[in-house]
MIFI-968229 format. One line per 3 residues: number of its first residue (from 1); their letters; for each residue x, z, y of N, C-alpha, C, O, CB. Coordinates in steps of 0.05 Angstrom, whole numbers, plus 32768, in hexadecimal, padded with zeros to 4 digits. Glycine has a CB too. Layout:
N
NUM = A = X/Z/Y/X/Z/Y/X/Z/Y/X/Z/Y/X/Z/Y; ... $
END
This chain:
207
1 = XXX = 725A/842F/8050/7272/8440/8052/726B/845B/805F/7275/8470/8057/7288/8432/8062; 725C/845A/8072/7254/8475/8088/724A/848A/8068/7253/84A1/806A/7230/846C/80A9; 7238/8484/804D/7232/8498/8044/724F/84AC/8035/7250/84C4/802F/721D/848D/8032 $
4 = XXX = 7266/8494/8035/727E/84A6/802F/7283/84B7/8044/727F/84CF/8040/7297/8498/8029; 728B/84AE/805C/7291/84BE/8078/7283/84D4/8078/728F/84E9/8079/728B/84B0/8093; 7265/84D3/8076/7259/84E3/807B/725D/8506/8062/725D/851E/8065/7240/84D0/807D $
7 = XXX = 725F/84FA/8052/7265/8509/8039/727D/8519/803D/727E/8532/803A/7268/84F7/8020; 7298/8505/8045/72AC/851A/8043/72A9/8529/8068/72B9/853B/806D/72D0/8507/8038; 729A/8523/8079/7290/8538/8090/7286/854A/807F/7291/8560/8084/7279/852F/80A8 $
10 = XXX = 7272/854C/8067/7263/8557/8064/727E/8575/804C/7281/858D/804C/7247/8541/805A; 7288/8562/8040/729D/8573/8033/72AE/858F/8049/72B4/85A7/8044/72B7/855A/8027; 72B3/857A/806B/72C0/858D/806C/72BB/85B0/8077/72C9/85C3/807B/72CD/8581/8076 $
13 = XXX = 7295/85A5/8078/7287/85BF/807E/7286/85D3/806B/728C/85EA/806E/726F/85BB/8085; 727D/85C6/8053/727F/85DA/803D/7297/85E1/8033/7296/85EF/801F/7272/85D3/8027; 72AD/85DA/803B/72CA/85E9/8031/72C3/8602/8042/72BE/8618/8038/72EE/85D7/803A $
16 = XXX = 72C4/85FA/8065/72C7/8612/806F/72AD/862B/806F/72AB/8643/8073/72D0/860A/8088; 72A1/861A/806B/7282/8633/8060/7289/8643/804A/7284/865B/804B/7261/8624/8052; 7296/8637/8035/729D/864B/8023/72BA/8657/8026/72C2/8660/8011/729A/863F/8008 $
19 = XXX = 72CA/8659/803A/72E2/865F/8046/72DA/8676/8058/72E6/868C/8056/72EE/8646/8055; 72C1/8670/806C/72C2/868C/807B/72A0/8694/8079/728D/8685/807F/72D0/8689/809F; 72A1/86AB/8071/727B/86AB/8077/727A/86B0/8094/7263/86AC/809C/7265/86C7/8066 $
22 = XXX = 7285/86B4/809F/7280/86B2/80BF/726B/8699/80C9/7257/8699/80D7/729E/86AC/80CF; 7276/8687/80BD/726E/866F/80CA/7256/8669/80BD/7252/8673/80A6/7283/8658/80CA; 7242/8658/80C9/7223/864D/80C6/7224/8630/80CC/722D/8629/80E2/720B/865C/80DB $
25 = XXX = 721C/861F/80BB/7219/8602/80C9/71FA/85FE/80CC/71E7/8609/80C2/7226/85E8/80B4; 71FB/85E4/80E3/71DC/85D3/80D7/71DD/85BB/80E3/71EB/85B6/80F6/71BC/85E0/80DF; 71CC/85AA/80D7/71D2/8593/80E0/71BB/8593/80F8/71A6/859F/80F9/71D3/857B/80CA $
28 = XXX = 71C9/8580/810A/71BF/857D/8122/71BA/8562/8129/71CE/8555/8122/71CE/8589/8133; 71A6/8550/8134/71A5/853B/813F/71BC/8529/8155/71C2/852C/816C/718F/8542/8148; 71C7/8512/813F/71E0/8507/8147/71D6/84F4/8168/71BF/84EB/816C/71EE/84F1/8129 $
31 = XXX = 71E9/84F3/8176/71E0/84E3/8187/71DD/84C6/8180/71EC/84C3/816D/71ED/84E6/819C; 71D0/84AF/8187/71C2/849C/8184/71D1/8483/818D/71CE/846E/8181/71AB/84A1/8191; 71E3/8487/81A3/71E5/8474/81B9/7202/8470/81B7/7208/845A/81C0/71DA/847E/81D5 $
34 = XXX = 7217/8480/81AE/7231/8488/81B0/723E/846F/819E/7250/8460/81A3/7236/84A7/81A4; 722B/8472/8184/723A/845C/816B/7226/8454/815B/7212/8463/815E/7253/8469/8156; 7223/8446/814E/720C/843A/8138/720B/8454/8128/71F5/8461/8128/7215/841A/8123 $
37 = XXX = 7222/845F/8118/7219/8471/8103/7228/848A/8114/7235/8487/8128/7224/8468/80DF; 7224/84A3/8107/7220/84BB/8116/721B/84D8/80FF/7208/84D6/80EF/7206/84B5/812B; 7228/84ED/8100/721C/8504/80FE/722B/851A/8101/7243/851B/80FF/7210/8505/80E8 $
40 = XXX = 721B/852E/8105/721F/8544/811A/721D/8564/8106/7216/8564/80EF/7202/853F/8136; 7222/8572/810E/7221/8591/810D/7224/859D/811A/7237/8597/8129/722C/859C/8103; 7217/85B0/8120/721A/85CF/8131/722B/85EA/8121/7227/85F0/8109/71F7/85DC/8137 $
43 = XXX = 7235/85F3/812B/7238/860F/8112/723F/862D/8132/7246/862F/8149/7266/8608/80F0; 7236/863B/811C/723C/8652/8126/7246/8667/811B/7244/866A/8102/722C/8658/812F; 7254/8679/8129/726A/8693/811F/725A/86A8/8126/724E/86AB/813B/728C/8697/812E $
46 = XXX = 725D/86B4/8112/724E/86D1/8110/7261/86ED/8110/7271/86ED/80FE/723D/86D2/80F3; 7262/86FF/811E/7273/8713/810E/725B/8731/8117/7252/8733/812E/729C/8715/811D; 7255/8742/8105/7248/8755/810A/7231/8755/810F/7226/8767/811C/7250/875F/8117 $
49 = XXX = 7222/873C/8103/720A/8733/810D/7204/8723/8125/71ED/871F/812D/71FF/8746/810E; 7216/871C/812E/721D/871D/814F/7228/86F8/814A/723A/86EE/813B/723E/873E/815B; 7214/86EB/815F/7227/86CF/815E/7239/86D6/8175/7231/86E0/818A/7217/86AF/8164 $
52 = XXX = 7258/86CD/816F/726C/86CE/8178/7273/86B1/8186/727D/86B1/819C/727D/86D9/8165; 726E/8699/8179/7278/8680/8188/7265/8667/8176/725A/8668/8160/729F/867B/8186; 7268/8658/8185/724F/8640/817F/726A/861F/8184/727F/861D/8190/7229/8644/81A4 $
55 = XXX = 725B/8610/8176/7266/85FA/816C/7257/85E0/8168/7245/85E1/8157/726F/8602/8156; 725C/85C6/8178/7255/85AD/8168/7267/859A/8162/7278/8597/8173/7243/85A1/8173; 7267/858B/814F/7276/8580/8140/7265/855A/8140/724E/8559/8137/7278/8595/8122 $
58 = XXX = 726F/8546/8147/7262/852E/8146/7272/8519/813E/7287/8513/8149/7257/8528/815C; 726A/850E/812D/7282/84F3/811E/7276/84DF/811E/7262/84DD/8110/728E/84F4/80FF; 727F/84CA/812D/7279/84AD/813E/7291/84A3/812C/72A9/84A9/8128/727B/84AB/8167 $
61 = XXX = 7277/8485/8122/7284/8475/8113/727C/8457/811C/7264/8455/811D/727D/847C/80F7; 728A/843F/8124/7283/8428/812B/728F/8419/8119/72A6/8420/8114/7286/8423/8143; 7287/8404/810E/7297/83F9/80FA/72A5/83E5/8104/72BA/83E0/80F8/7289/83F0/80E5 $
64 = XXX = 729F/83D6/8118/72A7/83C4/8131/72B8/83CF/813C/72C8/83BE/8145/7295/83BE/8144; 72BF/83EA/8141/72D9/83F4/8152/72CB/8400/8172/72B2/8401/8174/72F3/83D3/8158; 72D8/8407/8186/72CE/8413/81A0/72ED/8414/81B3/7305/8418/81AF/72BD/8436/8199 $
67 = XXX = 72DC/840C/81C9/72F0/840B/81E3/72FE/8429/81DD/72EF/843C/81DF/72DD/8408/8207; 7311/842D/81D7/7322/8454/81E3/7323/8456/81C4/7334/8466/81BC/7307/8479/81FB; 7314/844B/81B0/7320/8459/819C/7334/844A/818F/7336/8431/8190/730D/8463/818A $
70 = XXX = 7342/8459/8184/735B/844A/8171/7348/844F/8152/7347/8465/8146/7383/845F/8172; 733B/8438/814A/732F/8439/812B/730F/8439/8132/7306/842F/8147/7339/8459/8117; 7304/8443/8121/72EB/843C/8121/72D1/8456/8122/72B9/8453/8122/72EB/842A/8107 $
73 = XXX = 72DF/846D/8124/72DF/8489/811D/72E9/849F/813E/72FF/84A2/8149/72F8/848B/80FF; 72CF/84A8/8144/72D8/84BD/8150/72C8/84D5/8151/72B0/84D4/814C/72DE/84B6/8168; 72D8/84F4/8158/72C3/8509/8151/72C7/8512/8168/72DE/8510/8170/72C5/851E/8139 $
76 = XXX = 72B1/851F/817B/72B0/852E/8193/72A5/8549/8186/729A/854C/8170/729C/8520/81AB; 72A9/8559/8194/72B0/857E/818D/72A3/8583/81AB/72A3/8577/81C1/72DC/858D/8186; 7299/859C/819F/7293/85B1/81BC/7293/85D1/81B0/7286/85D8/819D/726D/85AA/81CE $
79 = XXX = 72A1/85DE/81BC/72A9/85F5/81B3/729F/860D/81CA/729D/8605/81E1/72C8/85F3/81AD; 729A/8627/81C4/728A/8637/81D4/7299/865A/81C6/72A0/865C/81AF/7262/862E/81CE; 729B/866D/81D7/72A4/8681/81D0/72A2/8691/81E6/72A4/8687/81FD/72BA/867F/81C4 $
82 = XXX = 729D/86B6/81DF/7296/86C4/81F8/72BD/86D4/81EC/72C7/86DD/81D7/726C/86DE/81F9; 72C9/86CE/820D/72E8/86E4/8204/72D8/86F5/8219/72C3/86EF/8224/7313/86D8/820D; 72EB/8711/821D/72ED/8724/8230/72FC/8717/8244/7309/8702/8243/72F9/873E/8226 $
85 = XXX = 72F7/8728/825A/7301/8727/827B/7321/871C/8272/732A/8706/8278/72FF/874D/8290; 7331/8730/8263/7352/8730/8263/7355/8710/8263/735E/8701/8273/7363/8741/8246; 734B/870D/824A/7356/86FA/823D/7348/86D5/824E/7350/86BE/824E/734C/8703/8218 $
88 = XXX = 7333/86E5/825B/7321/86C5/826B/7333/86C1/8285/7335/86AB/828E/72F6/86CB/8278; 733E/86D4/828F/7351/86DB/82A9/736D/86D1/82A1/737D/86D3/82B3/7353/86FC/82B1; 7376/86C7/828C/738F/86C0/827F/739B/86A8/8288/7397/8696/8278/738C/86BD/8265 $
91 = XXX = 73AA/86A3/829C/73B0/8687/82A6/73B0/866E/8291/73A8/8657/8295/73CC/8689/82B3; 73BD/867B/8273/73C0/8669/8262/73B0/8660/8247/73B7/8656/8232/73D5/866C/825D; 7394/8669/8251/737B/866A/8240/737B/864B/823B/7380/8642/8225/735E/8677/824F $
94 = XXX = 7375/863F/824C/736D/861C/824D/737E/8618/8238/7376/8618/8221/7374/8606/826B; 739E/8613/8242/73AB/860C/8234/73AA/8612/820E/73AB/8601/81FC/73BC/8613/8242; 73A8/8634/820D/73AC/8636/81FA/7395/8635/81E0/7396/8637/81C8/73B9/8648/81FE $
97 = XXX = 7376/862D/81FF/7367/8626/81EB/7366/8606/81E2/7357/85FC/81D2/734F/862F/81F3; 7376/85FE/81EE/7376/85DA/81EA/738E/85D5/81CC/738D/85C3/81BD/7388/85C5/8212; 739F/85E8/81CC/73B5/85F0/81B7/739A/85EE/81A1/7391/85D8/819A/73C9/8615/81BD $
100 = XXX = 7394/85FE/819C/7385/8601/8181/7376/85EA/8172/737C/85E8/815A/7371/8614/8185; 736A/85DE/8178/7362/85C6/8170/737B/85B0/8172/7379/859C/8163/7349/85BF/8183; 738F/85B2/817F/73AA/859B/8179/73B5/85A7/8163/73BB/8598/8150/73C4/8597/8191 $
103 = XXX = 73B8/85BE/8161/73CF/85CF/814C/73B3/85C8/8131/73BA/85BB/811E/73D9/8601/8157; 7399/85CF/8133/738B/85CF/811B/7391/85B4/810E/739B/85B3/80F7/736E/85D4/811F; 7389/8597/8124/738E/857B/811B/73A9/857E/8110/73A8/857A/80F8/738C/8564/8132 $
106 = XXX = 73BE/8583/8116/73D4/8586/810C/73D9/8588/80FC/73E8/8579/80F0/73DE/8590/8110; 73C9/85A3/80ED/73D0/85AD/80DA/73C6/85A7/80BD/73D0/85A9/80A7/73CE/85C0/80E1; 73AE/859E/80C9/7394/8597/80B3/7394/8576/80AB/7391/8570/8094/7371/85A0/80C3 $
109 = XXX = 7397/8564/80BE/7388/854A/80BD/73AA/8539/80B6/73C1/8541/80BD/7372/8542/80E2; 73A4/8524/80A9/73B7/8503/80A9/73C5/8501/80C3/73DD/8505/80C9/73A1/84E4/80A9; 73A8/84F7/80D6/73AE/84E8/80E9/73A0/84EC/80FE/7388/84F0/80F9/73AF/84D2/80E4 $
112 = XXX = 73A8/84EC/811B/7390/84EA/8131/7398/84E0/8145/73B0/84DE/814B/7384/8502/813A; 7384/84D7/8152/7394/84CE/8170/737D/84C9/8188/7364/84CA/8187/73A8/84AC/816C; 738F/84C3/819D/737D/84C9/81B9/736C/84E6/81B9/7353/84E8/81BD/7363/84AF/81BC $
115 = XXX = 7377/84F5/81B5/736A/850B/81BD/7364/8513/81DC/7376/8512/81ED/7378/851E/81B3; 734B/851B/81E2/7345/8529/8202/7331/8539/81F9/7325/853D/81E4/733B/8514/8220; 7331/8543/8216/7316/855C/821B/7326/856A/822E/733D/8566/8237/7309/8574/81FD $
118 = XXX = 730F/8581/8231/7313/859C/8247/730F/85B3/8247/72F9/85BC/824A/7309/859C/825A; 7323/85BF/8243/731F/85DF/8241/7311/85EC/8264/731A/85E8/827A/7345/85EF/8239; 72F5/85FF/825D/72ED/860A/8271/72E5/8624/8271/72D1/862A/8265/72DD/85FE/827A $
121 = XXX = 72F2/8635/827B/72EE/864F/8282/72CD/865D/828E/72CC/865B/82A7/7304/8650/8296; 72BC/8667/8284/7298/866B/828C/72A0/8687/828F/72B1/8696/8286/727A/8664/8271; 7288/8689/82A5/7287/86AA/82B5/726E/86A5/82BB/7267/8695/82CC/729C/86B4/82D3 $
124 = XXX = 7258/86B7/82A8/7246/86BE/82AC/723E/86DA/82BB/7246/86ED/82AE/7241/86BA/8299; 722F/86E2/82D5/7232/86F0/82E5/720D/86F7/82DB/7200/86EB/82CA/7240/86E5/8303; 7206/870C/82EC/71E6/870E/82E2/71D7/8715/8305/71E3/8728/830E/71E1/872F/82C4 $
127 = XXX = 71C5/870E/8315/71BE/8713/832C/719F/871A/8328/718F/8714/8316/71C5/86FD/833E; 719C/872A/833D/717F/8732/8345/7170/8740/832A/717C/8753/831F/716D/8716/8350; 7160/873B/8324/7155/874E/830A/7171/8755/82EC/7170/8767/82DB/7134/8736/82F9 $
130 = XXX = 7186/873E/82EF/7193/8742/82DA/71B2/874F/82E6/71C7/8752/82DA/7194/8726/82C8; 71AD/8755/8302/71C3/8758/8310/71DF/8773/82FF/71F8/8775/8300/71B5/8761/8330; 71CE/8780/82F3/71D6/879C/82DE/71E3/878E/82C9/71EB/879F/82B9/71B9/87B0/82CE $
133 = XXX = 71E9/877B/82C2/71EF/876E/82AE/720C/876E/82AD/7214/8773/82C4/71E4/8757/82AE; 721D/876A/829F/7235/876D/82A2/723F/8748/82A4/7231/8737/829A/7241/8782/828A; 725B/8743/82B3/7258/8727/82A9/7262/871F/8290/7269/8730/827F/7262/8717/82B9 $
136 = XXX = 7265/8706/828B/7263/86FD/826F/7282/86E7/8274/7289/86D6/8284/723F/86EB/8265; 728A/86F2/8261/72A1/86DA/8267/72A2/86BA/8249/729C/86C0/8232/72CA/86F2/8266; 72A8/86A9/824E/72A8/869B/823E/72BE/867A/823F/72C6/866F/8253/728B/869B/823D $
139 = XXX = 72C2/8673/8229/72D7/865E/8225/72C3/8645/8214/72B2/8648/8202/72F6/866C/8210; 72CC/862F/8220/72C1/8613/821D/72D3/8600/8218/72E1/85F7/822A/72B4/8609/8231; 72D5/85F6/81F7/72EB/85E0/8203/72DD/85C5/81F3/72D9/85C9/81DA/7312/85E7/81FA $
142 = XXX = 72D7/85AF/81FE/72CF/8593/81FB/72E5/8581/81E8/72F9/857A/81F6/72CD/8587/821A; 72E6/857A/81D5/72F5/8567/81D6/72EE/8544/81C8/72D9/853D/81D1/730A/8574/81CC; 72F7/8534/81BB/72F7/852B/81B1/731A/8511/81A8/732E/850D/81B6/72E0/8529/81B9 $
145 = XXX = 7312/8506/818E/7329/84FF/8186/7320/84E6/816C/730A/84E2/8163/733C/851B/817E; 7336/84DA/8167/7334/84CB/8153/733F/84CB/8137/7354/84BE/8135/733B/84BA/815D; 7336/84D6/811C/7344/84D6/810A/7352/84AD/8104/7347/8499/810B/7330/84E8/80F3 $
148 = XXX = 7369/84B1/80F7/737C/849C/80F3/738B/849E/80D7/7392/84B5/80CF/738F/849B/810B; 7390/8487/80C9/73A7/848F/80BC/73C3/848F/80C3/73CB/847C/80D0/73A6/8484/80AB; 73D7/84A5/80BA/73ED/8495/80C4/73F4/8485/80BF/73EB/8477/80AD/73FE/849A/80C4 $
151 = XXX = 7410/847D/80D4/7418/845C/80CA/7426/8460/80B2/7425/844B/80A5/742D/8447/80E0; 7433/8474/80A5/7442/8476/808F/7438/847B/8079/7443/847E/8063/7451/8483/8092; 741D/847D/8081/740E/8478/805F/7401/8464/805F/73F1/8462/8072/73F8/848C/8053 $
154 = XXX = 7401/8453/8051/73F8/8438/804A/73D6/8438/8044/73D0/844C/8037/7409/842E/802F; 73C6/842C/8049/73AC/8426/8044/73AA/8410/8044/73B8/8401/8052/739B/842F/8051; 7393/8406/802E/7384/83EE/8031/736D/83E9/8052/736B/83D5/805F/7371/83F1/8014 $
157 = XXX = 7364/83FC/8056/735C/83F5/8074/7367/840C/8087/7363/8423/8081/7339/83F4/8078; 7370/8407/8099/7372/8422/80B0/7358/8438/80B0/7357/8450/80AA/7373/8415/80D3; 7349/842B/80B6/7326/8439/80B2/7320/8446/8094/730B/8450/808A/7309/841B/80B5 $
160 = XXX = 7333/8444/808B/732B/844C/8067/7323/8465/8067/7334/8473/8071/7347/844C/804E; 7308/8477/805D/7302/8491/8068/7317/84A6/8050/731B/84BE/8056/72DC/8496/8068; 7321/8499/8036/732F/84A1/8029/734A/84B1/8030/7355/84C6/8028/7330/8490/801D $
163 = XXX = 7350/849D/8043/736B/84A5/8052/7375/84B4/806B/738A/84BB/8075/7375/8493/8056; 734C/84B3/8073/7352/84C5/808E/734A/84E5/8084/735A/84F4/808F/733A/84B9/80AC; 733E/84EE/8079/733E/8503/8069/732A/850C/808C/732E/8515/80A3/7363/8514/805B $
166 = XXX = 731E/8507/8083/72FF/8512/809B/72FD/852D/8097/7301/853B/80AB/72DB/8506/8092; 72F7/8538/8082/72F7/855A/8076/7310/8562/8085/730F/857A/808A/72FC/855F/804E; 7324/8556/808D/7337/8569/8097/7334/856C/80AE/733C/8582/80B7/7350/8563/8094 $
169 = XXX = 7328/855A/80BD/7322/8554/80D7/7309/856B/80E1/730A/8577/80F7/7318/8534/80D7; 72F4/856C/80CD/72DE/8582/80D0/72F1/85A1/80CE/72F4/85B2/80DF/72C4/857D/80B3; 72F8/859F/80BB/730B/85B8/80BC/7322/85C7/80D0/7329/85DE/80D2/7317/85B4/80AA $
172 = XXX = 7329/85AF/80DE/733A/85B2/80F7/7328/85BE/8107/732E/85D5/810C/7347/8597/8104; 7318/85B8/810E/7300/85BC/8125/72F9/85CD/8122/72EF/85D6/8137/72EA/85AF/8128; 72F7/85E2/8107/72E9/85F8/80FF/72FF/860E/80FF/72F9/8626/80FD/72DA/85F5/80E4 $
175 = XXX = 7317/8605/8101/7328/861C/8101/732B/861C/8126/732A/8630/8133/7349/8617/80EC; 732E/85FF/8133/732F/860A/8153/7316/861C/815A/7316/862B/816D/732E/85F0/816A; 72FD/8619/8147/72E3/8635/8154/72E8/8645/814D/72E0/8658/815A/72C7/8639/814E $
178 = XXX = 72F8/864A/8138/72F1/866C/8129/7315/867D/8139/731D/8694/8137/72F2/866A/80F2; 7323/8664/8149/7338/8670/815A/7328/867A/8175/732A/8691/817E/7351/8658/8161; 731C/866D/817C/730C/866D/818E/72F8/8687/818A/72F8/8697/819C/7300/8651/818F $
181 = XXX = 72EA/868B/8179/72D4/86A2/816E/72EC/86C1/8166/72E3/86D7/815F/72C0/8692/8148; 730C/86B9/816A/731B/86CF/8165/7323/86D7/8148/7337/86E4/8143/730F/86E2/8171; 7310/86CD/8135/7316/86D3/8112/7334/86BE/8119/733D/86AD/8127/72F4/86C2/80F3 $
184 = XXX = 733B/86D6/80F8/7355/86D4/80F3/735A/86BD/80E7/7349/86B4/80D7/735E/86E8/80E6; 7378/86AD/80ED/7376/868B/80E2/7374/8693/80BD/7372/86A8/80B0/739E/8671/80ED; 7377/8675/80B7/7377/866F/809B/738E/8662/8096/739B/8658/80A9/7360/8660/8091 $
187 = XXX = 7397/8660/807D/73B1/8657/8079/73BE/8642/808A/73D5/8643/8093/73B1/864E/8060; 73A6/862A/808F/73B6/8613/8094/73AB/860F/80B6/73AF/85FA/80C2/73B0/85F6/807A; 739E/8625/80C0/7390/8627/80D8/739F/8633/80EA/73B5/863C/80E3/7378/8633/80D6 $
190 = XXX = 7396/8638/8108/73A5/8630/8124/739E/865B/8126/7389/8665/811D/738F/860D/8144; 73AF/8666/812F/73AD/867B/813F/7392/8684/814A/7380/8675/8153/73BD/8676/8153; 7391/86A1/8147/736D/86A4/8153/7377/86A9/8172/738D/86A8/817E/7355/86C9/8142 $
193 = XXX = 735B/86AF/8178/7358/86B7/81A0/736A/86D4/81A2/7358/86E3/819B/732D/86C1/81B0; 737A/86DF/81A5/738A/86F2/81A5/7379/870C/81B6/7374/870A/81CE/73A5/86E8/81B2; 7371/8723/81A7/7366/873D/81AE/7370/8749/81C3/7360/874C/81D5/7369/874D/819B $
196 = XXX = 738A/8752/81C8/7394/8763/81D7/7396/8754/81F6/7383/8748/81FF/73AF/876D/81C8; 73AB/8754/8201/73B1/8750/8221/73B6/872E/821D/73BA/8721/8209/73D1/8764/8231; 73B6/8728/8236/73B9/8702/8235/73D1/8700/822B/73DB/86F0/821B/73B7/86EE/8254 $
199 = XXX = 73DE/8718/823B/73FF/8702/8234/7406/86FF/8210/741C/86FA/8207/7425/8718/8245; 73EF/8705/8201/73EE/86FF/81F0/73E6/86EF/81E6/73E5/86F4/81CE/73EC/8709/81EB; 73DC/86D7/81ED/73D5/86B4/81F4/73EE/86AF/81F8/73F9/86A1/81E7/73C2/86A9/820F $
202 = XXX = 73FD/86B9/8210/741B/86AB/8217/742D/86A9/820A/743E/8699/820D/7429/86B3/8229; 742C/86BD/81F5/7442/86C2/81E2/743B/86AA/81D6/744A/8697/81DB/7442/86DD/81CF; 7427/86A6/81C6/741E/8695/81AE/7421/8677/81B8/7425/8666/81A6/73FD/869C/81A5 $
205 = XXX = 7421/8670/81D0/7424/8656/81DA/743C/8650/81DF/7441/8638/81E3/7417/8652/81EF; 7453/8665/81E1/7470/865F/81E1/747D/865F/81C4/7494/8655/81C0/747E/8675/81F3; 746D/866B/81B0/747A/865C/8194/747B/864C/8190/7485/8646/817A/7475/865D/8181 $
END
């Protein structure tokens, strides 16, 4: 079964590769220890030649099931992006970077559940030979979650990879980076990192 899973992971890279040339995938070495079967991606956002935000993507499959998950299926995410001072100084950055990946699952996927992680705010400073350096501001957010079917669509197994629509799940994840990297959403995707002053985060989190 994992070569279906793996396939429609693999679908949902190439939708969004041919959706934004921004973005770059590659596959990366899955961890080992997490679940019997496993696989992973990195991608990165480009704009101007320039990488803008970095990405891994990992889909843990046990066929036996796992303590915390609901099903048999879970994907952990790590997300990376440099904002400016305004917007890293924004009381409601965390929050509204934790928004994007709920609003993407939302918008994109069946089903999900148990979602966590942690949005973290990085301040890179530069000392002694690099002290001239300006600092670097940057946004981190961790998560992971469980695709599911709903209960109101019927399947032959809950675990059915047919019904969890995995491609949507990859695609969710790729619209919380490229919100995160600031490019503009896509139809069925979450709000970008907002350019101008913070309280322009605040606005977007009170819609």
């Amino acid at each position: 079964m994992f070569a279906v899973v793996r396939a429609e992971f693999q679908a949902g890279l190439d939708e969004q590769a041919a959706l934004r040339a921004e973005f770059s995938f590659e596959d990366v070495p899955a961890p080992k220890k997490l679940a019997p079967f496993a696989a992973a991606t990195s991608a990165s956002v480009a704009r101007d030649d320039a990488d803008i935000a970095f990405g891994r993507l990992v889909l843990l499959y046990d066929p036996v099931g796992h303590d915390g998950w609901p099903g048999c299926y879970r994907m952990i995410s790590y997300v990376r992006a440099e904002v400016d001072e305004e917007i890293a100084t924004d009381p409601m950055l965390c929050q509204v970077g934790w928004d994007w990946l709920i609003e993407a699952l939302d918008a994109r996927t069946p089903g999900y559940a148990t979602p966590s992680g942690t949005v973290t705010r990085v301040t890179t400073e530069g000392f002694g030979g690099k002290a001239s350096e300006p600092p670097v501001y940057g946004f981190e957010q961790r998560a992971s979650w469980s695709p599911v079917v709903p209960a109101t669509e019927p399947a032959e197994s809950p675990d059915d990879p047919a019904h969890l629509d995995l491609a949507g799940h990859v695609m969710a994840w790729c619209d919380s980076l490229a919100a995160a990297a600031g490019l503009p959403p896509l139809a069925a995707g979450t709000a970008a990192l907002p350019s101008g002053r913070p309280e322009a985060a605040r606005s977007r989190r009170r819609r």
